[in-house]
N, C-alpha and C positions, 0 to 999 in steps of 0.2 A: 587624130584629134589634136588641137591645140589649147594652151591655156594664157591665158593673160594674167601676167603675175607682176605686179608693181609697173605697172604702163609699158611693161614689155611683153611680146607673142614671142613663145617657144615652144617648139613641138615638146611632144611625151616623151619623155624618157626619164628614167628612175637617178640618177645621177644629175641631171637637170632638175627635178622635181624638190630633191632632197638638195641641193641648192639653194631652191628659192623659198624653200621652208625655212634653212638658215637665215636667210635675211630676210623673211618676213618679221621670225621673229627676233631682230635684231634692231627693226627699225619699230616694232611694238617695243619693246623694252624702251627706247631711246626715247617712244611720243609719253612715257611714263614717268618719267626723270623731269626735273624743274628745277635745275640746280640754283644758287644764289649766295649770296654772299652782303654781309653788313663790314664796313670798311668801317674802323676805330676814327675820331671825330677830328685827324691827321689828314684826312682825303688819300684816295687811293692815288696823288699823286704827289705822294711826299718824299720821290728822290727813294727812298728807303722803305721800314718794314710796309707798310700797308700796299705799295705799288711792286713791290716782289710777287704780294701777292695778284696783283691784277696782270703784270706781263707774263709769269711764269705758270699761274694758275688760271683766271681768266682767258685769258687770250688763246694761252694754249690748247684748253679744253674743248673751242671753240674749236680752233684750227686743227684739231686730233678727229673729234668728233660731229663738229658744224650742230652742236646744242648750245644756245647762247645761256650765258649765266645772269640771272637778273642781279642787277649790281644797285644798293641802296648807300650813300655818305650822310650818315645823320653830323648835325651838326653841333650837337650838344646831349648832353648824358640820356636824358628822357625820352627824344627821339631814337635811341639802342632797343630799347625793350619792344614800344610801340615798329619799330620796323619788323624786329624780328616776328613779333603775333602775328604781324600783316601777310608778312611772306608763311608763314604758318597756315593761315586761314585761309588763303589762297591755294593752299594743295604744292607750295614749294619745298624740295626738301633732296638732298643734303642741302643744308643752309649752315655754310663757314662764318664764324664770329669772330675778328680780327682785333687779337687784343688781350691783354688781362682784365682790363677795365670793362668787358662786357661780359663780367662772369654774372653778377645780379641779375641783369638783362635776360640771359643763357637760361640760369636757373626758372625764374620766374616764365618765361616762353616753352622750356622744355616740360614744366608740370602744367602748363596751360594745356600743349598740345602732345600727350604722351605718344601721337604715333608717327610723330615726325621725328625726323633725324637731323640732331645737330651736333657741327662739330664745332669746339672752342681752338682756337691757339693760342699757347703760352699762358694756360691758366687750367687747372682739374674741377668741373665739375663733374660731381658723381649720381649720375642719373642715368636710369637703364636706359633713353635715349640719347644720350650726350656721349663724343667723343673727344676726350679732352688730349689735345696735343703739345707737348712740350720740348724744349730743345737744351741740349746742353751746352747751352753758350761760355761755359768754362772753358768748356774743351776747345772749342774754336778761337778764342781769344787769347789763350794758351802761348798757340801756333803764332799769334801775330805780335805777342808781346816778346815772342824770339827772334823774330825777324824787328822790331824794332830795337832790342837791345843792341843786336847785329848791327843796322843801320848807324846806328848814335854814335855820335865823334862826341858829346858834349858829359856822355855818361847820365844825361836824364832826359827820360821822356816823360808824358804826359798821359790823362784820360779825362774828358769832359764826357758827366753823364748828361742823362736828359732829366727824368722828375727823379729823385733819392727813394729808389724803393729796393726793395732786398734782389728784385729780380737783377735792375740795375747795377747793383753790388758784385751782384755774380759774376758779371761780364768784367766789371775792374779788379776783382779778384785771379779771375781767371788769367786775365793781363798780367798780373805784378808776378804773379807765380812764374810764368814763362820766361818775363824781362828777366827777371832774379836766376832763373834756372841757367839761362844763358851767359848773364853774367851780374855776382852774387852783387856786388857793387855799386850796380845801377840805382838810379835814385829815380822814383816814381811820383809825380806831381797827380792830385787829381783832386778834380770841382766838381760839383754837381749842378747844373741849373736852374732848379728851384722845386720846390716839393709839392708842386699840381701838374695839371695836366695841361697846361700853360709853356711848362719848361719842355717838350714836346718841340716845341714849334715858336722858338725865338734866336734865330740867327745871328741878330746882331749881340745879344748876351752870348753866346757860343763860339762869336768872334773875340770879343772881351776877355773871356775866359782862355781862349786857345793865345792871344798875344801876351797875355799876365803869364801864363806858363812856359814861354817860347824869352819873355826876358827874365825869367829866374831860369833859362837853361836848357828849357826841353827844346828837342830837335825834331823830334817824332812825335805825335797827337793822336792818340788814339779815342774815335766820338763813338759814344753809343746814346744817342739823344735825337734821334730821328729826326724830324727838320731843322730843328736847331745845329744839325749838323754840317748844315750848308756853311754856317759864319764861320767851324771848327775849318773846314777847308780851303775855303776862300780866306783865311786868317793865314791858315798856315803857307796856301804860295805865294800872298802878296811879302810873307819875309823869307820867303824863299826853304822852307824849312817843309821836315814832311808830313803828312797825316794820314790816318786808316779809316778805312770805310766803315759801314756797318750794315749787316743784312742783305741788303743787291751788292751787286757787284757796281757799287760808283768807283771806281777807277778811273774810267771817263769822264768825271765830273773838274777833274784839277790836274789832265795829264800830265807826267813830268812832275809830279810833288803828291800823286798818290803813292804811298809806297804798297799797298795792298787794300784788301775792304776782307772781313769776318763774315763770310757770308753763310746765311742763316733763309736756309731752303724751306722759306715757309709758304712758299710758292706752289713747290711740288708737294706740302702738305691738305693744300687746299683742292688741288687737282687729283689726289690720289682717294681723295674721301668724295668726292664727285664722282670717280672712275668710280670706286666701290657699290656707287648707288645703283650706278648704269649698270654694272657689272653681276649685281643681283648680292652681293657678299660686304654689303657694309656692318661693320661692328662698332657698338658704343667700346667704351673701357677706354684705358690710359695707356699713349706713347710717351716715350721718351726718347729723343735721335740726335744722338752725337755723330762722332767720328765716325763708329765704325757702321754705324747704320746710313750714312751721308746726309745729316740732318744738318750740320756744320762745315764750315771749311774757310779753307785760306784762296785768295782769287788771285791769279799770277796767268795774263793776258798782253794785247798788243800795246797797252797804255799803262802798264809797269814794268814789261820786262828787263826795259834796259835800267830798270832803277836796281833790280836783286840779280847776285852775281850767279852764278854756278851753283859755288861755295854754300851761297844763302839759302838757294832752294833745296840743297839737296841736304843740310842739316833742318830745315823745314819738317821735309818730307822725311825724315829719319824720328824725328820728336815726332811727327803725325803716327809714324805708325809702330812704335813703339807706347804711345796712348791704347791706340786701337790692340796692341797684342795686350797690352795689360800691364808693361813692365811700367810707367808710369801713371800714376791716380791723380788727375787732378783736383783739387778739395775743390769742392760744393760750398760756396756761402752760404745758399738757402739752405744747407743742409745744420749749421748750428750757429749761423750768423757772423762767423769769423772769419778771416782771411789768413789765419798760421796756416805756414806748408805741410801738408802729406807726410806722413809717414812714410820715410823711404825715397824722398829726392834730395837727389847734394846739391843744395846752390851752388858747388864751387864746381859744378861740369863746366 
């Protein structure tokens, strides 16, 4: 006897059979999935966080499992919510929300539609369907504010944020902690871009800002201000001086005057809570993914190598993972709103 199983003829047999049972039900599970994603009001091609998520998460997902993810860019606050209901109401779900600013959004769609599953990034809400994902951007920025101490011939480097919010804080704290640990001396410049959702995405201010710090001294730029990061770099190679990335891996963006990028895997967060769906094993609750979880990291490839020596990488990677055993803590701004050192590191290493 024969059977026709997914537009293929194969004879009987018990090992054949119990095959195409596997991938029947493999590709039932997969026509069950609807994954999607709301990209924060930056477009998913903002060089930075929101487009991490579309190459490394989007795309990937695709190219892993050939299930396309429905991808919505609202362009303004009130289109967040209304997207996410829609993709709701339409039977989509894991549905990733990219951003802290689509926590209201989040909340308000997740008590709409209690059987849907969504995840947040870089924000907690607490809702038995919501999966709030979070990152310890101290930690990562840690690493590169000692590779830019390392760097600096002038003894000061820099930080341009993007809007001055506590999260943003964290990221410049987590910088000055590292710069300082490397060497106690170093003098740290930092601006913030303006305190909407506006400083986001103005490059020519984040040019302004990266050459006003680059003539009081700083060598080194470190942006965490998402498009506005573009001005931070194109600032920093037209005086020849160097800057850090943020989130993706833009190294390639200023070769030759990047000296590294903070790169902040929110990519394969969005990809892993989509796997989860398909996979039958998705959980609401709270992540938090630093170092040792690889939520975080420092980006050293064909378009900085020759800028960090030996020396630099391998005291890098010595601070990385001496984080990760434990023997260093890096302080938490969000966690009482200051930027004093830890308990237990000598600036004068």
């Amino acid at each position: 006897m024969k059977y026709t199983l997914l537009g293929k003829v194969i004879k009987q047999s018990g090992l054949l059979l119990v095959a195409g049972s596997m991938l029947l039900g493999v590709t039932t599970l997969q026509a069950e999935i609807k994954p999607a994603v709301v990209y924060d009001t930056a477009g998913k091609f903002d060089k930075s966080f929101n487009e991490a998520v579309f190459r490394n998460g989007v795309l990937k997902f695709k190219a892993d499992t050939g299930i396309r993810v429905t991808e919505i860019e609202p362009t303004n606050s009130t289109q967040r919510e209304q997207s996410l209901k829609k993709l709701a109401k339409r039977g989509h779900g894991p549905i990733v929300a990219v951003g802290f600013s689509m926590a209201s959004a989040i909340e308000s769609a997740a008590k709409a539609y209690p059987d849907t599953h969504f995840t947040i990034i870089d924000m907690v809400v607490g809702l038995p369907n919501v999966q709030s994902v979070v990152f310890k951007e101290h930690e990562g920025s840690f690493l590169v504010g000692v590779l830019a101490a390392m760097k600096s011939e002038t003894g000061v480097v820099g930080f341009v944020g993007g809007m001055d919010i506590p999260l943003i804080r964290r990221f410049a704290c987590g910088y000055e902690q590292g710069a300082k640990y490397q060497n106690n001396n170093i003098e740290i410049l930092q601006n913030m871009t303006g305190s909407t959702g506006a400083a986001w995405n103005n490059p020519t201010k984040g040019g302004e800002l990266t050459r006003s710090q680059i003539e009081a001294g700083a060598d080194v730029v470190y942006a965490a201000a998402g498009g506005t990061g573009i001005g931070v770099y194109q600032a920093a190679a037209d005086l020849g001086k160097y800057a850090i990335g943020v989130d993706s891996n833009q190294n390639y963006m200023q070769p030759g005057t990047m000296l590294t990028s903070m790169v902040k895997r929110v990519g394969d967060a969005s990809y892993n809570s989509w796997q989860a769906g398909l996979d039958g094993n998705w959980k609401a609750g709270f992540q938090a993914l630093g170092l040792a979880e690889g939520g975080v990291d420092w980006a050293l490839d064909e378009h900085n190598r020759e800028l960090v020596t030996a020396a630099m990488e391998a005291r890098v990677n010595d601070v990385k993972a001496k984080i990760i055993a434990g023997d260093i803590t890096v302080h938490d701004y969000m966690s009482d709103n200051t930027c004093a050192a830890p308990q237990g590191i000598n600036f004068s290493n």
